[in-house]
KOLZA-369159 format. One line per 10 residues: for each residue x, y, z of N, C-alpha, C. Coordinates in steps of 0.001 Angstrom, whole numbers, padded with zeros to 6 digits. Each point is the difference from the previous one (the first is absolute). Layout:
BEGIN
X/Y/Z/X/Y/Z/X/Y/Z | ...
REM end
This chain:
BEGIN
123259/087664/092940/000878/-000300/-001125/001087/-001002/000386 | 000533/-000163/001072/001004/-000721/000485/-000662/-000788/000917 | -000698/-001348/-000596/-000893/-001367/-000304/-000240/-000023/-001349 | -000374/-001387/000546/-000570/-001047/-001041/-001251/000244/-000695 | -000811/001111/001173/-001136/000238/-000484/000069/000961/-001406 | 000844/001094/-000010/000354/000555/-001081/000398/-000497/-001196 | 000529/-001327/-000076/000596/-000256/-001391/-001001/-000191/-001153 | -000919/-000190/000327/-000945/-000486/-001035/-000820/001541/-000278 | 000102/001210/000305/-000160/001398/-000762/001166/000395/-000154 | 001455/-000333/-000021/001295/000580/-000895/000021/-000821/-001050
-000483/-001373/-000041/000431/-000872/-001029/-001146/000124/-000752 | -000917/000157/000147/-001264/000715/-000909/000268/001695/-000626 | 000119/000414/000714/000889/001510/-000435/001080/-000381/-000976 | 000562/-001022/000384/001171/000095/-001760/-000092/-000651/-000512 | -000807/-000920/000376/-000607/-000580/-001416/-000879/001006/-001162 | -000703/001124/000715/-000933/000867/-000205/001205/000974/-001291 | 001404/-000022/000518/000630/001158/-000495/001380/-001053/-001076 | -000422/-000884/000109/000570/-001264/-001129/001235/-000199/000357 | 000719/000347/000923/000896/-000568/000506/000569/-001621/001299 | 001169/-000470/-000612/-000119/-001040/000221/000770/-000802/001427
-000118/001692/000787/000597/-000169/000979/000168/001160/000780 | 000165/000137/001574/-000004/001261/000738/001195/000325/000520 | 000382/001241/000136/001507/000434/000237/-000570/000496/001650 | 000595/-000677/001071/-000604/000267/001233/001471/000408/000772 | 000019/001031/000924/001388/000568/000704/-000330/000320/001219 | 000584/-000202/001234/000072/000456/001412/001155/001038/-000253 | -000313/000923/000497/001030/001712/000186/000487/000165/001411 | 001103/000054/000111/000321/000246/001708/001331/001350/-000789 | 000244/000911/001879/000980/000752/-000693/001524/-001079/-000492 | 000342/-001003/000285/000727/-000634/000172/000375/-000966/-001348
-001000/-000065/-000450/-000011/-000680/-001436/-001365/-000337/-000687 | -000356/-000111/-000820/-000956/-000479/-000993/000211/-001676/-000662 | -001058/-000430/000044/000139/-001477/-000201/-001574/-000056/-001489 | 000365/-000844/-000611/-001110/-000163/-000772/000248/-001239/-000468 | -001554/-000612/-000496/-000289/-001363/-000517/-001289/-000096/-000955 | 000314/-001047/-000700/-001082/-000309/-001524/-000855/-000894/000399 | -001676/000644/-000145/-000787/-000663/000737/-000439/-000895/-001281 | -000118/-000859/-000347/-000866/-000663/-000987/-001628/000132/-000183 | -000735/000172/-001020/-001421/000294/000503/-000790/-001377/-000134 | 000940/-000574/-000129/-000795/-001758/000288/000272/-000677/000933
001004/000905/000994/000783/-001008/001264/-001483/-000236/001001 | 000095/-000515/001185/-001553/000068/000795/-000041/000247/001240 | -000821/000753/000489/-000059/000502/001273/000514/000023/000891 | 000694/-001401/000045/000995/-000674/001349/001217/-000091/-000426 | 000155/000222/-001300/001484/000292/-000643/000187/001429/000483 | -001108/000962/-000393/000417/001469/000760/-000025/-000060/000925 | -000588/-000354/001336/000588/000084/000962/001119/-000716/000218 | 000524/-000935/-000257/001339/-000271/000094/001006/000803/-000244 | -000182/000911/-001032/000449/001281/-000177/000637/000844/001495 | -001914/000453/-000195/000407/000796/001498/000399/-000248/000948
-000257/-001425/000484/000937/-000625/001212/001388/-000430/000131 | 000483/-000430/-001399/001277/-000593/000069/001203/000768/-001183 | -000672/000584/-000688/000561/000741/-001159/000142/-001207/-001090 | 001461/000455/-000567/000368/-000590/-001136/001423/-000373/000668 | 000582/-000671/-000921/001514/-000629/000052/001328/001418/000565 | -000839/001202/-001015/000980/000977/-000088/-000734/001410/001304 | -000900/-000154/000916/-000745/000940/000583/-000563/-000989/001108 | 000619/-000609/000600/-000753/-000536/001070/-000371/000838/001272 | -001163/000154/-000124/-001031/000805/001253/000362/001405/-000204 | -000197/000355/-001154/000789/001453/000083/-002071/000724/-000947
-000545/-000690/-000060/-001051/000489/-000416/-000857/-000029/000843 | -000131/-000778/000907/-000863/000160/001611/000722/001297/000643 | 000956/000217/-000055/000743/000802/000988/-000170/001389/-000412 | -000133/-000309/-001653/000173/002351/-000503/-002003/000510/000579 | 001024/000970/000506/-001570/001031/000672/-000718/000557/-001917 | 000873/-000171/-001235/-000702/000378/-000971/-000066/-001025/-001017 | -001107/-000289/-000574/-000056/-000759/-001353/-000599/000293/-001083 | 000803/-000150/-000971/-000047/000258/-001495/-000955/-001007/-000621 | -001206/-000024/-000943/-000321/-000923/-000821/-000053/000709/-001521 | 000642/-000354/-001232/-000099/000453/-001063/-000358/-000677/-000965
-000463/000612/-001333/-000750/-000676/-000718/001561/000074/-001171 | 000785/-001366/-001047/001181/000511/-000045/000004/001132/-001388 | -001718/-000134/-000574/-000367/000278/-000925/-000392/001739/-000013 | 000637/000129/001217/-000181/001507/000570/-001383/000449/-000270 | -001358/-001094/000323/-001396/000812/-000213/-000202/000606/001841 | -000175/-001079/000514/000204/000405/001666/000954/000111/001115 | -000282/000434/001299/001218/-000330/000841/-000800/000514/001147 | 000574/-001252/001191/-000806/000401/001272/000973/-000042/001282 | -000236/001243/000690/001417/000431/001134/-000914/-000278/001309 | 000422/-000831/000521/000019/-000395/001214/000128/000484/001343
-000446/000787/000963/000707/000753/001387/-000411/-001152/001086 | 000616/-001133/000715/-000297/-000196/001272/-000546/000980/001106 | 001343/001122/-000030/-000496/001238/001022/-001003/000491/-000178 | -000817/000337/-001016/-001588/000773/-000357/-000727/-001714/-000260 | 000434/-001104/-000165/-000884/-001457/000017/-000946/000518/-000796 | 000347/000478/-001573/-000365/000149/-000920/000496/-000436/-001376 | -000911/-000031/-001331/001257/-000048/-001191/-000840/001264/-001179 | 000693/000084/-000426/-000712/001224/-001032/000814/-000813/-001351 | -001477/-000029/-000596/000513/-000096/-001824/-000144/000784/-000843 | 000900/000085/-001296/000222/000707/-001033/-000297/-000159/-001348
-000577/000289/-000554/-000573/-000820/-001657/-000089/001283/-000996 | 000895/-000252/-001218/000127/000770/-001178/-001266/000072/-000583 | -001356/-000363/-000010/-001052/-000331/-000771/-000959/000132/000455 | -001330/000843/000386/-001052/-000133/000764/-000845/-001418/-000431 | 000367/-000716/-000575/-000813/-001163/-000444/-000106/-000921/000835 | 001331/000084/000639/000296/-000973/001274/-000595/000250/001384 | -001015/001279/-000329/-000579/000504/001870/-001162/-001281/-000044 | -000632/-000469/-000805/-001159/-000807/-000474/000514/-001246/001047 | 001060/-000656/-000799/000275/-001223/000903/000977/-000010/000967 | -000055/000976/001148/000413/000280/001130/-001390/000355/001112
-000779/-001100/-000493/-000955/000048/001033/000025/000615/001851 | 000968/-000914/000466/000686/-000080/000798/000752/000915/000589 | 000510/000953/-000423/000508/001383/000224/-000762/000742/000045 | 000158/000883/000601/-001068/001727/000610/001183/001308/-000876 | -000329/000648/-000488/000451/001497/-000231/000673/000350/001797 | 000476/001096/-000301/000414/000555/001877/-001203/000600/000191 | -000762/-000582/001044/-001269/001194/000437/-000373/-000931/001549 | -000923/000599/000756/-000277/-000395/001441/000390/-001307/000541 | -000456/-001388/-001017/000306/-000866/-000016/001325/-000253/000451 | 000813/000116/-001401/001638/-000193/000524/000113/000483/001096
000076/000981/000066/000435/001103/001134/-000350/-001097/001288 | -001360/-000024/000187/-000075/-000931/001036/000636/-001164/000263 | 000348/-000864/-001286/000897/-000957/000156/001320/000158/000524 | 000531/001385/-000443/001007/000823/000552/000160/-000262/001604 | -001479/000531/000572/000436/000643/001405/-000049/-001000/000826 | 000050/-001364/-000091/-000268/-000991/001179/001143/000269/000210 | 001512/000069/-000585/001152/-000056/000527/000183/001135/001296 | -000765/001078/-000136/000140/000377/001101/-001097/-000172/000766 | 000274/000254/001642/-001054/-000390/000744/-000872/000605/000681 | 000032/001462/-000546/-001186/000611/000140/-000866/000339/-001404
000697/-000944/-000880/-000740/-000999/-001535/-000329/001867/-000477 | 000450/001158/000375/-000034/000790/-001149/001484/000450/-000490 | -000090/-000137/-001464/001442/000997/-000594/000143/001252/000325 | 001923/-000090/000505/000494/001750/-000180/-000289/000540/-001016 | -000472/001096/-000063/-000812/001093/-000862/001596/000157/-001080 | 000592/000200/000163/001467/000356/-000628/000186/-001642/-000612 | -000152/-001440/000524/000060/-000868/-001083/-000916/-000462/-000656 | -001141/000462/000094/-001358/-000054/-000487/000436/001104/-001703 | 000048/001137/000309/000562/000694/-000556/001252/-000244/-001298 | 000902/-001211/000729/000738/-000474/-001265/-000433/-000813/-000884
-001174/-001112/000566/-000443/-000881/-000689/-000817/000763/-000759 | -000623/001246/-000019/-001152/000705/-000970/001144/000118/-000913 | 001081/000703/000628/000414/001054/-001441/001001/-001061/-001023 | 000419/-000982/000541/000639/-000733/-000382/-000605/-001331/-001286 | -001437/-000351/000812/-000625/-001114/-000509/-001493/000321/-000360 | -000196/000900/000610/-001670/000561/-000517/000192/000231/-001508 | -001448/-000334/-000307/-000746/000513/-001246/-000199/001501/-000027 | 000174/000776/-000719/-000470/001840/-000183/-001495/-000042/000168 | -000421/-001373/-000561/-001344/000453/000181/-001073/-000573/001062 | 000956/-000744/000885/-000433/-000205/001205/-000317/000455/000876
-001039/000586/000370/-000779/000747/001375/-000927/-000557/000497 | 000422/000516/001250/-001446/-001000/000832/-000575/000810/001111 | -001623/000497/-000334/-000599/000630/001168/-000641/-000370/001184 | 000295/-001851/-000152/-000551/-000567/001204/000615/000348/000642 | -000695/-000217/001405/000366/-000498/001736/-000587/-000747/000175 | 000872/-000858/000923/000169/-001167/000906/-000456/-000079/001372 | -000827/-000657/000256/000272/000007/001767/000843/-000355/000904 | 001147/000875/000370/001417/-000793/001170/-000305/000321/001225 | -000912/000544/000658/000062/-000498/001513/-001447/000528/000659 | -000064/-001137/001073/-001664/000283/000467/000637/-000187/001492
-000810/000784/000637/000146/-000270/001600/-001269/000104/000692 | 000247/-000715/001260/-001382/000343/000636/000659/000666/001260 | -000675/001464/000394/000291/000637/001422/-001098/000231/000581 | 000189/-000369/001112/-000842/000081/001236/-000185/001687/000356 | -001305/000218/000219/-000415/001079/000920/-000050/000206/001152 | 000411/-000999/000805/000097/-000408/001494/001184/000493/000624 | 001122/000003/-000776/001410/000091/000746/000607/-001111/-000039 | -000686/-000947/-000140/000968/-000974/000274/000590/-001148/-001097 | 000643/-000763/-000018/000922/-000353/-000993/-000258/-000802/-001215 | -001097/000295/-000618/-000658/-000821/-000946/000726/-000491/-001126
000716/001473/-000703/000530/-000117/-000579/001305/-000967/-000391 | 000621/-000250/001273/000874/-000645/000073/-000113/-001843/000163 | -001241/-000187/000211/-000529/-001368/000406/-000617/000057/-001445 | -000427/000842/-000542/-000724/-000756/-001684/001052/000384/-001156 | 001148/000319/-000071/001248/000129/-000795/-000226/-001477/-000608 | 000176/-001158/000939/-000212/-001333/-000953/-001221/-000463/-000849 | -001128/000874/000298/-001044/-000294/-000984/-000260/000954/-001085 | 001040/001490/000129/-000616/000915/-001004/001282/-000457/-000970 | 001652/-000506/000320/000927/-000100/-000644/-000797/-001623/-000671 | -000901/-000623/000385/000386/-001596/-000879/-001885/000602/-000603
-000675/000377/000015/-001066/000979/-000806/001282/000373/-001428 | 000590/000943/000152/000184/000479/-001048/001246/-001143/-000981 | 000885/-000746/001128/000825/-001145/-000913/-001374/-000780/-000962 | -000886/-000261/000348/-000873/-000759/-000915/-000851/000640/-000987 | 000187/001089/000185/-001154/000908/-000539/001136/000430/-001479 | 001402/000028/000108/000650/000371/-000750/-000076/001251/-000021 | 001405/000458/-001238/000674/000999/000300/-000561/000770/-001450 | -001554/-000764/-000820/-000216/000653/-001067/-001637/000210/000289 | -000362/000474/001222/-001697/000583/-000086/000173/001565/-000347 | -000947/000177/-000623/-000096/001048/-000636/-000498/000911/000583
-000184/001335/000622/-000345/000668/000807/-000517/001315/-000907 | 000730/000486/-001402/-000204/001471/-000181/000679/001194/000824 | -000216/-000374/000955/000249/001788/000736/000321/-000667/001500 | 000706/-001304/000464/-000164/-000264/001057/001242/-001021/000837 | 001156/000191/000641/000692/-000631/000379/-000003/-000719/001268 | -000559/000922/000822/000105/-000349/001548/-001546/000025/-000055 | -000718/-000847/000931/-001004/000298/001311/000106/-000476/001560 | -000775/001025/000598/000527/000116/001410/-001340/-000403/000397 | -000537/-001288/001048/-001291/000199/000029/000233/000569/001718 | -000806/000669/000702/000026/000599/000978/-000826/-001422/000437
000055/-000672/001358/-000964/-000705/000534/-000043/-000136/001373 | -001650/000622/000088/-000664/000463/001592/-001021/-000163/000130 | -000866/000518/000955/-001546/-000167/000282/-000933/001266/-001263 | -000025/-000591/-001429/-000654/000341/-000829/-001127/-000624/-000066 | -001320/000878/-000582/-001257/-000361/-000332/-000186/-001246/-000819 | 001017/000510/-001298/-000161/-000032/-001185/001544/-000190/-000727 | 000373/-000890/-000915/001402/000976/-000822/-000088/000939/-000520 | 000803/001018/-000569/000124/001035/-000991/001158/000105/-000221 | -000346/000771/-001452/001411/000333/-000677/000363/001341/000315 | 001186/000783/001192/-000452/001164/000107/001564/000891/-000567
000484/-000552/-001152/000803/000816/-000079/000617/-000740/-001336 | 000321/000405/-001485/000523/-000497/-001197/000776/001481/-000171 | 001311/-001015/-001199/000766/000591/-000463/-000113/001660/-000465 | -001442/000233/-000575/-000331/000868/-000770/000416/001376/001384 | -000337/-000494/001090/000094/001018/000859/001310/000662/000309 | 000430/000881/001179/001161/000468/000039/000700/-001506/001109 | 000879/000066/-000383/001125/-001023/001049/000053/000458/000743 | 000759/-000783/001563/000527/000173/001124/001013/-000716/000594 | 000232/000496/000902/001059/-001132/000689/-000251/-001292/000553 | -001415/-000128/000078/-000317/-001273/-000034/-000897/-000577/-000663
-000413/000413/-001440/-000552/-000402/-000437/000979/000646/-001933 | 000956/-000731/000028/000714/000663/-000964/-000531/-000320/-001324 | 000827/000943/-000800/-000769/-000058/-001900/000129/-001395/-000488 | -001006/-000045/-001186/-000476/-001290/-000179/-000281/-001197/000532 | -001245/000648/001496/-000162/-001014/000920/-001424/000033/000432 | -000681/-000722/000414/-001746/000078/000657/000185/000007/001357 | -000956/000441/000454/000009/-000795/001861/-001425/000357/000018 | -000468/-001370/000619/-001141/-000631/000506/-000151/-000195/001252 | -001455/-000003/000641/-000461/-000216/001199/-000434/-001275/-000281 | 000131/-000983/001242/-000898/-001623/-000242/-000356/-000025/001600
-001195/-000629/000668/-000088/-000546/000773/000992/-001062/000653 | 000174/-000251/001152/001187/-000435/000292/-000052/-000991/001679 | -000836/-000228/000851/-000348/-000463/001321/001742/-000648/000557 | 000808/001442/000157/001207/-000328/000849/000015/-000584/001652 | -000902/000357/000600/-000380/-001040/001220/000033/-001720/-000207 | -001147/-000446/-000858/-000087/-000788/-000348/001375/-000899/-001023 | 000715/000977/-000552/001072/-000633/-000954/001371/-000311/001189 | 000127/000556/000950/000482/000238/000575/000107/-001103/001187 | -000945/-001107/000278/-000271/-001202/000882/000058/-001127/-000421 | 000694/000867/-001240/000095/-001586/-001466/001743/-000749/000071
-000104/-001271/-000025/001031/-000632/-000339/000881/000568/-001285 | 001253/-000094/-000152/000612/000392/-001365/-000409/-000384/-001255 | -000786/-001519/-000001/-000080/-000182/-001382/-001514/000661/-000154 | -000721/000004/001184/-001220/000236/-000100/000014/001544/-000765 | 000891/000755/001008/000290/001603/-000682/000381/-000131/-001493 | 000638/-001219/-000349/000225/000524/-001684/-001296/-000388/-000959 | -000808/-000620/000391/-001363/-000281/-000591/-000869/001018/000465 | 000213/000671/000938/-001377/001364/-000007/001060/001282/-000786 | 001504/-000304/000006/-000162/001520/-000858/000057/-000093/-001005 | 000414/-001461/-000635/-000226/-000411/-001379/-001748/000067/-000915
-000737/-000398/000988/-001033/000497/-000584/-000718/001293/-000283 | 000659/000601/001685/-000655/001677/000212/000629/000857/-001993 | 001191/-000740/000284/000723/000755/-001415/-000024/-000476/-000552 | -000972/-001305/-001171/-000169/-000246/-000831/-001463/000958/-000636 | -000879/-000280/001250/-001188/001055/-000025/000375/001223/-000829 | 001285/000900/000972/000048/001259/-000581/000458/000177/-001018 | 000865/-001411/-000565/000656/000436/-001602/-001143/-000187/-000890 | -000856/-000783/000148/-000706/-000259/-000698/-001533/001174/-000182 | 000243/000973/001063/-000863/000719/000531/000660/001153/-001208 | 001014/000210/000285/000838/001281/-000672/-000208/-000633/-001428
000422/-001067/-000255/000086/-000551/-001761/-001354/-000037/-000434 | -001213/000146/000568/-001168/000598/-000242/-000551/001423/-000393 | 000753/000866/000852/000117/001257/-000099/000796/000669/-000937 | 001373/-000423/-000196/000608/000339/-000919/-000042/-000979/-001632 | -000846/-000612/000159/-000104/-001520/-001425/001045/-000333/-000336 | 000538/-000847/001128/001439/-000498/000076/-000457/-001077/-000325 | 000753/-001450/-000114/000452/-001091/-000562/-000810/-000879/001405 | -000898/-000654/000229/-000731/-000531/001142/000688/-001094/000019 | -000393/-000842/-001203/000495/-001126/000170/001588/-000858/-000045 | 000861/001333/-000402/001248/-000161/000660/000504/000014/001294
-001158/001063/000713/000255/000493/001966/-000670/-002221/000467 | -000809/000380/-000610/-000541/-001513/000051/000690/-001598/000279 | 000502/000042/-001221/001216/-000962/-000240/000719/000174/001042 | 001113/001350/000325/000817/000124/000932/-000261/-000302/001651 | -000957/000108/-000079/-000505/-000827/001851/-000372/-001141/-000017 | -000282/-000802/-000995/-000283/-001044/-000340/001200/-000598/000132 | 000651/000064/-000604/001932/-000645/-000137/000007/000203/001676 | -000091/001484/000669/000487/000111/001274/-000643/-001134/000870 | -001691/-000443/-000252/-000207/-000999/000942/000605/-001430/-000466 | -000089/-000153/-001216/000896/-000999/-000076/001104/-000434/000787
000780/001186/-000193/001333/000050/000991/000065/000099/001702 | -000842/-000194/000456/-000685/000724/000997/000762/000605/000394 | -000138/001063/-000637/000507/001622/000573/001370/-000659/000653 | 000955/-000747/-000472/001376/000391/000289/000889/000258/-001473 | 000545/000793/000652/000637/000826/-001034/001512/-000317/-000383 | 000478/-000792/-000849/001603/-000599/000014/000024/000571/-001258 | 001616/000519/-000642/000292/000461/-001003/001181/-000159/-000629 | 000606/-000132/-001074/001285/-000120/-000106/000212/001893/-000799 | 000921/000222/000975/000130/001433/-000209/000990/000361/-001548 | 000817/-000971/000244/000950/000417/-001529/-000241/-001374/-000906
000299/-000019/-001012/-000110/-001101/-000926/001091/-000852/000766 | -000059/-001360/-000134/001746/-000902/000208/001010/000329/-000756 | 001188/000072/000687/001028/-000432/-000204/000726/-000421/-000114 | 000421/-000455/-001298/000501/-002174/000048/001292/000206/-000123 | 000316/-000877/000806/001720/-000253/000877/000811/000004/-001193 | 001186/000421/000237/001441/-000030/-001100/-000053/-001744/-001080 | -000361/-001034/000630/-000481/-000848/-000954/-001705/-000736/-000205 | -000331/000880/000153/-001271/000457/-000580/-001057/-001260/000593 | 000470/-000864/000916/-000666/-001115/001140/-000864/000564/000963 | -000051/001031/000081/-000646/000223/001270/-000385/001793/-000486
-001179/000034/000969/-000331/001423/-000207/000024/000449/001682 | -000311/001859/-000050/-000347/000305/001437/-000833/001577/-000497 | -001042/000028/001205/-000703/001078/-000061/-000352/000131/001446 | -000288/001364/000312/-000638/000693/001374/-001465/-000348/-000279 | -000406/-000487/001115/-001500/-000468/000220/-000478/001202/001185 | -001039/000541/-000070/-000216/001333/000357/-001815/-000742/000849 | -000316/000462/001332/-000851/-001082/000653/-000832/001264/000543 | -001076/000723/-000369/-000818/000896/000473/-001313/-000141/001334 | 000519/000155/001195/-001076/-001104/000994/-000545/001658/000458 | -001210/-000610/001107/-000822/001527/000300/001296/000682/001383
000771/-000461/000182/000810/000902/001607/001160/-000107/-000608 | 000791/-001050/-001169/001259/000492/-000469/000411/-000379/-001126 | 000773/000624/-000774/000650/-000991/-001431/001180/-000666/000048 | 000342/-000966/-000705/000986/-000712/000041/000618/-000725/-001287 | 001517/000437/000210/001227/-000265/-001137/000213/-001437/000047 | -000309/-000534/-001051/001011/-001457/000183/000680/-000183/-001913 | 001111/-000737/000651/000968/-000373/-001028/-000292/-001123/-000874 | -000596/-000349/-000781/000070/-001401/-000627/000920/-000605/-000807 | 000265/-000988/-000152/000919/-001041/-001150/-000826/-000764/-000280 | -000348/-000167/-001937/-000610/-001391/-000314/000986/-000507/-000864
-000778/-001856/-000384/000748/000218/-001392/-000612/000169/-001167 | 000567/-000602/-001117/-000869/000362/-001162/-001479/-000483/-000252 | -000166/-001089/001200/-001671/-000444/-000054/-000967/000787/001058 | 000633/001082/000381/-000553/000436/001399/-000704/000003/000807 | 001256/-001437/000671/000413/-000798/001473/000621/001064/000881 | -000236/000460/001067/000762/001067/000830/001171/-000825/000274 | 000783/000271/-000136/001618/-000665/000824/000179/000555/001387 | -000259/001650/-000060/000077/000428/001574/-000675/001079/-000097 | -000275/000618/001680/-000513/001214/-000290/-000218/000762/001381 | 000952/001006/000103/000154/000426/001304/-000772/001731/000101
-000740/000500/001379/-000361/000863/000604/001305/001128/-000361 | -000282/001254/-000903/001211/000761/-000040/-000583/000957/001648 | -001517/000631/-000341/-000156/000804/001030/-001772/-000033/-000036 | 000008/000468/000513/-001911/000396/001012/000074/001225/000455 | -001016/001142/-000467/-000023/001453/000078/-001379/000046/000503 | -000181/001437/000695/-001253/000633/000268/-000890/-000099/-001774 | -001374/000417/000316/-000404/000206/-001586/000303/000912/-000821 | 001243/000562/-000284/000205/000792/-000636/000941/-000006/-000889 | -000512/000069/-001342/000466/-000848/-001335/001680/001063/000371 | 000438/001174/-000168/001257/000605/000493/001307/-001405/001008
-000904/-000172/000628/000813/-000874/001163/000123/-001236/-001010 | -000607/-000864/-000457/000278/-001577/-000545/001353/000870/-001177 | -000293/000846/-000664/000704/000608/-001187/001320/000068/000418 | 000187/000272/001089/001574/000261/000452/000612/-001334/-000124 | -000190/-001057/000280/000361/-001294/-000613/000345/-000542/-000861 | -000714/000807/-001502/000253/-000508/-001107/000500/001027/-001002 | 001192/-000001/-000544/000515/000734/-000239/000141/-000412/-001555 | 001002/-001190/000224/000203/-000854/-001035/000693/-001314/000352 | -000262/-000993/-000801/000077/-001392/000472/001604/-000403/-001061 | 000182/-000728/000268/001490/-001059/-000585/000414/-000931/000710
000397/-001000/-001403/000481/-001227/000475/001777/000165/-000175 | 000276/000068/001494/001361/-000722/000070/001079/-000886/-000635 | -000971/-001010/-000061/000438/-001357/-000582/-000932/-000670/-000113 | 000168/-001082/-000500/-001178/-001274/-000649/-000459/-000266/001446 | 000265/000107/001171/-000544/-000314/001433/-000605/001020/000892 | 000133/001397/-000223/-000315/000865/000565/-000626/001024/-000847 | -001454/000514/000684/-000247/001631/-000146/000343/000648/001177 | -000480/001444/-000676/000283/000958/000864/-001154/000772/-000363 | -000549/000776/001001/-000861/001459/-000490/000677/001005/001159 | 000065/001180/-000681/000788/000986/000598/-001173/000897/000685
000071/000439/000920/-000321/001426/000737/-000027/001506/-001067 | -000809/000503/000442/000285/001451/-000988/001527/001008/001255 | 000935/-000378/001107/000154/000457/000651/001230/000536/-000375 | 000454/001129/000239/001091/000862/-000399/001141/-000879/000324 | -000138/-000548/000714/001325/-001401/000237/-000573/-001374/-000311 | 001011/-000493/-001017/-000618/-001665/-000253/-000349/-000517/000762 | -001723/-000486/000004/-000081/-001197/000788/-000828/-000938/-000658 | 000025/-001139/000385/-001267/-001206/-000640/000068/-001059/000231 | -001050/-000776/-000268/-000529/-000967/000445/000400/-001032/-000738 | 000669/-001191/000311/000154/-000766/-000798/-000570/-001557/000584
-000402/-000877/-001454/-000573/-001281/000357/000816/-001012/-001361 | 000157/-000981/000958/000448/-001036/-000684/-000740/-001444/-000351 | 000732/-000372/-000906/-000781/-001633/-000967/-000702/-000834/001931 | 001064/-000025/000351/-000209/-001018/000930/-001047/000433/001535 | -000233/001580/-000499/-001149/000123/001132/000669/001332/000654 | 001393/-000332/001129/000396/001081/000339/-000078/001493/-000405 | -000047/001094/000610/-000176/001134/000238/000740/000932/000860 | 000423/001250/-000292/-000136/000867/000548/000192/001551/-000245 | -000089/001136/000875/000136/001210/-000156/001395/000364/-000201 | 000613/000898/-000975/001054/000299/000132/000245/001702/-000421
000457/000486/001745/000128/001564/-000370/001998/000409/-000311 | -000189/000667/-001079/002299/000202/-000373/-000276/001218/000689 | 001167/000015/000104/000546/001713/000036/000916/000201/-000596 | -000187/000821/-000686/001494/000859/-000651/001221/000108/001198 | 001046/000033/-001313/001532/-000221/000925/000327/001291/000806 | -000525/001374/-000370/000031/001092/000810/-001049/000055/001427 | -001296/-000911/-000280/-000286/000140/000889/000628/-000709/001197 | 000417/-001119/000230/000699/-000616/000667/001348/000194/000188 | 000767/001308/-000381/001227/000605/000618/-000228/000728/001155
REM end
C-alpha cells in the first residue's frame, strides 16, 4: 500500500464508490497528520506523497508505523499496521467483496503473509488469536493442514541431520507454506541401510516423543558411507534427490499434490541448492531512499546473518556479515530480534539478549557489533 504500485487499486476503489478523492492519514502517538488524495492525481504524484509529504506534513507519512485510507463517502476504510506489514479493509456493502479481487478474507493465506515477520515464519498463538477474533469471518473455518517441517535423520548416529537442515529448510521455502496435507504437519524420514522405503508410522496412530501428533515418519534408503566421501555441494545433490524421491514417494501414498513436490526441486536445482532468503520484509529508511533487510544464508556446516541496504532500484549500497552459527535455526535466531533504522545512514538489528546489543551497518559500508550495558550494571 505504501507504493506506487498500489495507487491504481485505491483510485479504482473510489472511483468504484463515486468519490472524488481519498482521505489518507499516518497515526503516530504524537500526532495525526492527514491529506486529500485526488483520484486523478498519478502514481508518481502518490508517491511523492509518501516520500516527501505535503507543504503542511513533510515526511510525517513515511514515518507513522499506522495508516489510514478512507473512502470520504464513508462506503470504505483501510487501516494499515507496519508492525503486523499488513492492511485490513472495511466495506458497508457486500457488493464491494466482488471487486476486491486482490484481497483474501483472514484465513491460512493472510496468516502466512503474517508470519514472515517473524523468523521462525509461525504466529504467536495469542496474536493469531487476535487477528481471528478481531478480523475473522464467523463463518470462516478451515480443516486444512499444511506441511511446516520435514527432516531427514540418520540411523547411523551420525550428524545428518544437521548437514541436510539446508536442503529440507529451502525444500519447504519453495514448496510453500500452502500444500495441503489433511492430517499432516511434520515428516521425519529416518535414513539408513533400507531395502525398500516405507511409510511406517501416520498421524492416525498414537504419538511420541519423537514422532509427535500430526506427523509421518518414514524409512528411505540412504548409502551414508558413500554420502559421506562427498564434497559439500556434491552432499547437497545426493540428499536433495534421496528427498525428493521420498516426498514424492509419500505424496503417492498419501495422494498428495506431486506436481507441486515437483516444481519445488525444480526451483531448488535451478538455484543450485543454495539457499539465500530475506527473512523480514524491508524496511525503508526515515526518508523512504533506501531500504534494509536480514539476508538469512542456509549452507550444509553453517548459517549465516547478513545485513543488507538497497535502494529503491535494488542496487545493494552495503552489506555486512552480522554472524555465522552452527546449523541450528535457534542459534542464527538469536540475532534477529528486530531491525531499525537510526537515521537515513544507519541500520541496526538487535540481538534477542536481555541486555541491548546489535549490529549495526552503515550507507558507506562500515560496520560493527555493539554490546550496552545498563547503568547498574556498570556501578
Amino acid at each position: 500500500m505504501l507504493s506506487d504500485d498500489s495507487w491504481h487499486m485505491l483510485s479504482q476503489l473510489a472511483a468504484a464508490s463515486g468519490d472524488e478523492y481519498i482521505v489518507m492519514g499516518g497515526i503516530e502517538e504524537w500526532s495525526d497528520t492527514w491529506v486529500k488524495l485526488p483520484v486523478d492525481m498519478s502514481s508518481e504524484a502518490y508517491l511523492s506523497v509518501l516520500t516527501k509529504g505535503s507543504d503542511q506534513n513533510e515526511d510525517m507519512i513515511t514515518l507513522a508505523s499506522r495508516v489510514v485510507w478512507m473512502s470520504p463517502s464513508q462506503k470504505w476504510v483501510i487501516y494499515g499496521s507496519r508492525t503486523s506489514e499488513i492492511c485490513v479493509i472495511g466495506f458497508n456493502d457486500d457488493v464491494w467483496r466482488e471487486s476486491l479481487k486482490s484481497w483474501q478474507p483472514l484465513n491460512d493465506i493472510v496468516l502466512g503473509w503474517v508470519s514472515v515477520i517473524f523468523y521462525t515464519q509461525t504466529i504467536p498463538p495469542d496474536l493469531q488469536e487476535i487477528f481471528q477474533r478481531h478480523y475473522g469471518e464467523k463463518t470462516w473455518r478451515t480443516t486444512d493442514m499444511f506441511l511446516k517441517e520435514v527432516q531427514m535423520v540418520d540411523g547411523y548416529g551420525e550428524d545428518l541431520q544437521g548437514e541436510s537442515t539446508c536442503i529440507t529448510e529451502m525444500f519447504l521455502w519453495e514448496l510453500g507454506k500452502t500444500f495441503k496435507t489433511n492430517d499432516c504437519q511434520a515428516i521425519f524420514f529416518i535414513c539408513g541401510d533400507f531395502g525398500e522405503m516405507k511409510l511406517v508410522k501416520t498421524v492416525e496412530e498414537e504419538p511420541d516423543m519423537l514422532c509427535p501428533k500430526h506427523s509421518y515418519e518414514a524409512e528411505i534408503p540412504f548409502d551414508l558411507p558413500a554420502f559421506q566421501k562427498l564434497q559439500s555441494y556434491e552432499k547437497k545433490v545426493m540428499m536433495a534427490g534421496v528427498l525428493e524421491e521420498a516426498m514424492l514417494f509419500v505424496a503417492e501414498q498419501r495422494n498428495w499434490d506431486k506436481v507441486a513436490v515437483a516444481k519445488a526441486f525444480a526451483k531448488m536445482r535451478q538455484k543450485d541448492y543454495k539457499h539465500q532468503f530475506k527473512a523480514w520484509r524491508p524496511k525503508m529508511s526515515p526518508n523512504f531512499k533506501l531500504k534494509a533487510y536480514p539476508l538469512v544464508e542456509l549452507d550444509i556446516y553453517s548459517f549465516r546473518l547478513y545485513l543488507v541496504i538497497e535502494d529503491r532500484k535494488k542496487n545493494v549500497i552495503a552489506k555486512g556479515v552480522v554472524a555465522e552459527t552452527e546449523t541450528f535455526v535457534e542459534d542464527i535466531a538469536y540475532y534477529m530480534d528486530r531491525l531499525e533504522w537510526l537515521s537515513n545512514d544507519e541500520v541496526v538489528i538487535y540481538t534477542i539478549a536481555h541486555k541491548p546489543s546489535y549490529f549495526s551497518l552503515r550507507v558507506n559500508g562500515s560496520s560493527k557489533f555493539v554490546k550496552q550495558q545498563k547503568e547498574n550494571d556498570t556501578q
